[in-house]
C-alpha positions as CSV (number, residue, x, y, z in Angstrom):
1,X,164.3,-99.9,71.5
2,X,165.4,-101.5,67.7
3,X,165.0,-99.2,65.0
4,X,166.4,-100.7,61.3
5,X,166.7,-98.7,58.1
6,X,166.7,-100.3,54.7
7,X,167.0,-99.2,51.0
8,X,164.1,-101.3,49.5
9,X,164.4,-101.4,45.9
10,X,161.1,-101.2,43.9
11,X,159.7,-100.7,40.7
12,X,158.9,-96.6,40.8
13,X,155.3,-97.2,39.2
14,X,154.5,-99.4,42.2
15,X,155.3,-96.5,45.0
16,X,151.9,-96.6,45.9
17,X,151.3,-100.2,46.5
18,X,154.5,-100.7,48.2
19,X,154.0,-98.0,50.7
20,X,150.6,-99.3,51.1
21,X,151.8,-103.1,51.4
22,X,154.7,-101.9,53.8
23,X,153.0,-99.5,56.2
24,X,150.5,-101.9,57.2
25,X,153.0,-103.5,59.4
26,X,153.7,-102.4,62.8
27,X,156.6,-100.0,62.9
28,X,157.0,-99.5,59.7
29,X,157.5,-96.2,57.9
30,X,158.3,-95.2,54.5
31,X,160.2,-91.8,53.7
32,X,161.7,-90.6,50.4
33,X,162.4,-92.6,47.1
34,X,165.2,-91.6,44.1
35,X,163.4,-91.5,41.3
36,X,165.3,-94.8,40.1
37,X,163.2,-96.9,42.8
38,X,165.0,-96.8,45.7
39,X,162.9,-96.2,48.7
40,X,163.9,-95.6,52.2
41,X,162.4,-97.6,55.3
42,X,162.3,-97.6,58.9
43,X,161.3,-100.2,61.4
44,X,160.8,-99.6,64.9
45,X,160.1,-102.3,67.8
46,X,156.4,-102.5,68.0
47,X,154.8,-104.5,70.6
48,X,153.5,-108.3,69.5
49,X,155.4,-107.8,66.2
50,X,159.3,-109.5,66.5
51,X,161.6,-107.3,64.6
52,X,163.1,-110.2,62.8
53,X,159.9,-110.8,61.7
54,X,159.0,-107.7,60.3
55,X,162.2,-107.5,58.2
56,X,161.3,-110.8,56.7
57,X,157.9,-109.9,55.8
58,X,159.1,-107.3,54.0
59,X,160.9,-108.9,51.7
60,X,158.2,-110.9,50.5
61,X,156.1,-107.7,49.8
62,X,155.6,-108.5,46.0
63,X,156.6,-104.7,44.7
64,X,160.1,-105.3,47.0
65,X,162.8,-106.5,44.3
66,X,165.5,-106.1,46.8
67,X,166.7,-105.4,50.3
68,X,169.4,-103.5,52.0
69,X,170.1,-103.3,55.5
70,X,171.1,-99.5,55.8
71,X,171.3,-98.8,59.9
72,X,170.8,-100.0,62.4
73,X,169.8,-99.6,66.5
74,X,169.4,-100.8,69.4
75,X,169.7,-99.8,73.2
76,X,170.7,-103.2,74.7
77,X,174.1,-102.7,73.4
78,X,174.3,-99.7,75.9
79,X,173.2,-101.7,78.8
80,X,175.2,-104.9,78.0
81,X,178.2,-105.3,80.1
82,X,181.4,-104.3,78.7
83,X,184.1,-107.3,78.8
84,X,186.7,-107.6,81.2
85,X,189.5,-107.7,78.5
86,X,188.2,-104.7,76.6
87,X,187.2,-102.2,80.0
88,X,190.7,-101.4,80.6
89,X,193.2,-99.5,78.2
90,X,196.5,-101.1,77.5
């Protein structure tokens, strides 16, 4: 599982359109917004959608001025093998 958060920074006046534009991907959700524009977004693995795609879709939404990557998640790091050099303390 990949789940991303960004600060999207939109024009307030154009919440509605954005939310609209943005939740129409897969995996997308959209939570609270400062009443200076800033809206927080999540984006979770959905299947036949590439996360990497996703993200750049979104900034191409036309009410998105700006993008910031906020958090971010994923479970292959916790199966990934840990090094050699960095499994033993020294």
């Amino acid at each position: 599982m990949n789940i991303v958060s960004l600060v999207l920074r939109i024009h307030p006046e154009t919440r509605a359109e954005a939310e609209a534009a943005l939740t129409a991907y897969p995996g997308v959700e959209c939570h609270g917004m400062s009443d200076d524009g800033k809206l927080v977004v999540t984006v979770e693995d959905a299947e036949g959608a590439a996360m990497s795609d996703t993200l750049i879709a979104l900034h191409r939404v036309p009410q998105v001025l700006a993008a910031t990557l906020a958090y971010e998640h994923t479970d292959a790091m916790l199966s990934a093998p840990v090094p050699a050099s960095q499994s033993q303390a020294t």
